[in-house]
Steps between C-alpha positions, in 0.01 A plus 500: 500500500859694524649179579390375148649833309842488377796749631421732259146490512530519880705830444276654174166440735671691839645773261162538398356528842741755622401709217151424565497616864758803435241643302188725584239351367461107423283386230497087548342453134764651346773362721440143422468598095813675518679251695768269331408192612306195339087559529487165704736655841275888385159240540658356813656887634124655437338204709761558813402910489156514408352379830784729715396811263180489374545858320680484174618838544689636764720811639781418682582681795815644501663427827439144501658452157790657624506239798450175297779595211747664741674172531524154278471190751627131341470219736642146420604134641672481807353833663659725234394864490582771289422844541629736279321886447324502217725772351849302568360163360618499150845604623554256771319202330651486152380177363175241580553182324235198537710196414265227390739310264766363725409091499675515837308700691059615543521838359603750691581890514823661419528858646831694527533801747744784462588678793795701681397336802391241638432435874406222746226632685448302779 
């Protein structure tokens, strides 16, 4: 389905997941209604979680919200992999672009990285 969403949905529905599982308590009802997305991809969200959580209302447990937004993981063509901490990742990536209108090229992502240093890590 995420392959179907454009950049910016893409980026508005992990946003909202990240919030989601930084909070305490998880109400999926209310997710999906307050989620910013078209009520075809909420339909099509609600049918990939229902059958993995059952209860519509959760608590989160702390410690393993910490783990899965400590750090934000991209991967791409070619074997690329970013990992960036979750705090540093609107400073080191400063813009995500989906080009879809060059007649030269499939669309394809734009991303620009910022960083004092950069390293070869072999």
């Amino acid at each position: 389905m995420r392959q179907r969403l454009t950049g910016e949905e893409n980026e508005t529905l992990e946003d909202s997941i990240l919030q989601a599982v930084a909070s305490r308590r998880l109400n999926l009802d209310t997710w999906l209604e307050n989620l910013p997305l078209a009520d075809e991809i909420k339909q099509e969200i609600d049918l990939a979680i229902s059958p993995r959580l059952p209860a519509r209302e959760l608590s989160i447990d702390r410690g393993f919200s910490q783990q899965l937004v400590r750090k934000v993981k991209y991967r791409g063509e070619g074997g690329l992999r970013l990992e960036v901490p979750s705090e540093n990742y609107y400073t080191l990536v400063v813009s995500e672009e989906h080009i879809t209108d060059d007649p030269e090229r499939p669309p394809f992502y734009r991303i620009v990285i910022e960083t004092e240093e950069w390293k070869r890590v072999v």
